[in-house]
C-alpha positions in Angstrom: 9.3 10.1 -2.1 11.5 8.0 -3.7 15.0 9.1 -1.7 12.7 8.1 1.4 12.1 4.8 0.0 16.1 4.1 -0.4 17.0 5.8 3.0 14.7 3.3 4.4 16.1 0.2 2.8 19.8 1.5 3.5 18.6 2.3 7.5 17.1 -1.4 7.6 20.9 -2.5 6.0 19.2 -3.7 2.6 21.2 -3.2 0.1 19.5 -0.9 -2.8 20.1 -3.2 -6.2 19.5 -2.3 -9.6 16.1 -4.8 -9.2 15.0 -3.5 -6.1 15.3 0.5 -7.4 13.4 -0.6 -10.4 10.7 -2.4 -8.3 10.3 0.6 -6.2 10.1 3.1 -9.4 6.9 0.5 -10.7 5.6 0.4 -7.2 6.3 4.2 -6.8 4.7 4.9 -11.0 1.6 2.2 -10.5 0.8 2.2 -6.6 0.5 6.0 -5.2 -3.0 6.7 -5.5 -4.6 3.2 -5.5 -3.9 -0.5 -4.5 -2.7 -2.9 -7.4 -2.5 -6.6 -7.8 0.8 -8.3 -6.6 0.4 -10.1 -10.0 0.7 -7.0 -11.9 3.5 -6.1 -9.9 5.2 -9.2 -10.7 4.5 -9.5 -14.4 6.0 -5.1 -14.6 9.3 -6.4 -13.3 9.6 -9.6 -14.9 9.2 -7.9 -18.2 12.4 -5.7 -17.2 14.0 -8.8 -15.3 12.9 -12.0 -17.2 15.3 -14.2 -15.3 14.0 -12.7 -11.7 11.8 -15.3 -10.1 8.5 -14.7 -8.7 9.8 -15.7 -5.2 12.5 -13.1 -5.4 9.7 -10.0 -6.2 7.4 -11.2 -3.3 10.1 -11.6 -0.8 11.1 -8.5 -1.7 7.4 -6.6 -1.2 7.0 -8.2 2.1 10.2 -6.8 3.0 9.5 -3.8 1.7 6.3 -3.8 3.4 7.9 -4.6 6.6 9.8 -1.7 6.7 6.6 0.3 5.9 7.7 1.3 2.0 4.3 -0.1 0.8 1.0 -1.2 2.2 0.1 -4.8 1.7 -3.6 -6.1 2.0 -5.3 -9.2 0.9 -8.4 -9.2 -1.1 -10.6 -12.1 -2.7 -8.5 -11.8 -5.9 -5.5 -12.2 -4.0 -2.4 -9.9 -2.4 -2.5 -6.1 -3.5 0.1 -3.5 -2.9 0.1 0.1 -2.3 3.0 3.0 -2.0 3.2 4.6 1.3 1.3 7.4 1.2 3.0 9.2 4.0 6.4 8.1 4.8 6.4 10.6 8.1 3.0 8.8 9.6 3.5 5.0 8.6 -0.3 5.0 11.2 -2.6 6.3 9.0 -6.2 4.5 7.3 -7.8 5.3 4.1 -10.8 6.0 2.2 -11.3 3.5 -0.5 -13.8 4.1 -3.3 -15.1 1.5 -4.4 -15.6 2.6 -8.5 -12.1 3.5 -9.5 -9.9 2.5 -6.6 -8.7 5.9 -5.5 -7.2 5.4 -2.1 -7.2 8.8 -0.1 -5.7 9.1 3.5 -7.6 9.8 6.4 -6.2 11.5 9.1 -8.0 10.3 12.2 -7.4 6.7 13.7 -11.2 5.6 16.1 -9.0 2.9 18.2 -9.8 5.0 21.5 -14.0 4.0 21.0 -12.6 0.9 20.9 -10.1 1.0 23.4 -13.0 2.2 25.9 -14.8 -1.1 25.2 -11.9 -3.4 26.1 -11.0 -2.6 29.0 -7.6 -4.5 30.2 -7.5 -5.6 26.5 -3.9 -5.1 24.5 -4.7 -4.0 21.1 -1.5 -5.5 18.7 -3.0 -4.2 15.5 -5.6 -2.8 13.6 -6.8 -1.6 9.9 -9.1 0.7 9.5 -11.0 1.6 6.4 -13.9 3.3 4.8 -15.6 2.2 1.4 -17.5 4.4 -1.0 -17.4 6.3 -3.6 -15.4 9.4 -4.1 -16.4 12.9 -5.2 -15.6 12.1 -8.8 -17.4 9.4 -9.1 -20.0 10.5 -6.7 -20.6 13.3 -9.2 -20.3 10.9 -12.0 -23.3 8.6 -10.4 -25.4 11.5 -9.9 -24.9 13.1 -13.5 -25.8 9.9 -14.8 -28.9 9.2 -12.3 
């Protein structure tokens, strides 16, 4: 997933750096399965980089988001990032659970319910996601209960 990563940099005429490489390994290492804190992101490369600025990892997330290498939301503790799950469907929407922050795809997108209700309406953009709690944890909470 990672030679997906740099052919999309190279195609969008980035230029793959030793810093950008290594931000992609932590984001590729940390960011698979769930969404991390842009903070945690920031403080991973600065250890490797201690003269890269803070400006210089964001810019280079929302670029990399852009291009659809990660998925960037905004929660109440601020910006979190997330590897692209599926380089081949960049349109995709997730199951979140809501205990340990596994992040599972889900393959079917509801915009034509919607669509049906706005008629004459263009739809630019959309997230979709679903909250709960996985089958691990699921289990977990009902051993426990």
């Amino acid at each position: 997933m990672l030679d997906e990563a740099l052919y999309l940099l190279k195609s969008h005429n980035y230029k793959v750096t030793k810093q950008r490489k290594s931000l992609l390994e932590c984001l590729y290492n940390k960011c698979r399965h769930h969404y991390v804190d842009v903070v945690e992101i920031d403080a991973e490369l600065r250890k490797l980089y201690p003269g890269m600025s803070h400006n210089t990892i964001y810019r280079n997330m929302r670029e990399f988001a852009q291009i659809g290498i990660i998925e960037m939301k905004t929660k109440a503790s601020g910006a979190c990032v997330k590897y692209q799950c599926d380089f081949s469907n960049l349109h995709h929407h997730h199951f979140i659970c809501r205990k340990c922050g596994l992040v599972k795809e889900v393959q079917m997108c509801p915009m034509t319910v919607f669509e049906s209700q706005l008629p004459g309406c263009q739809i630019e953009e959309h997230r979709f996601e679903l909250h709960g709690l996985c089958a691990d944890c699921a289990n977990k909470q009902t051993k426990n209960s």
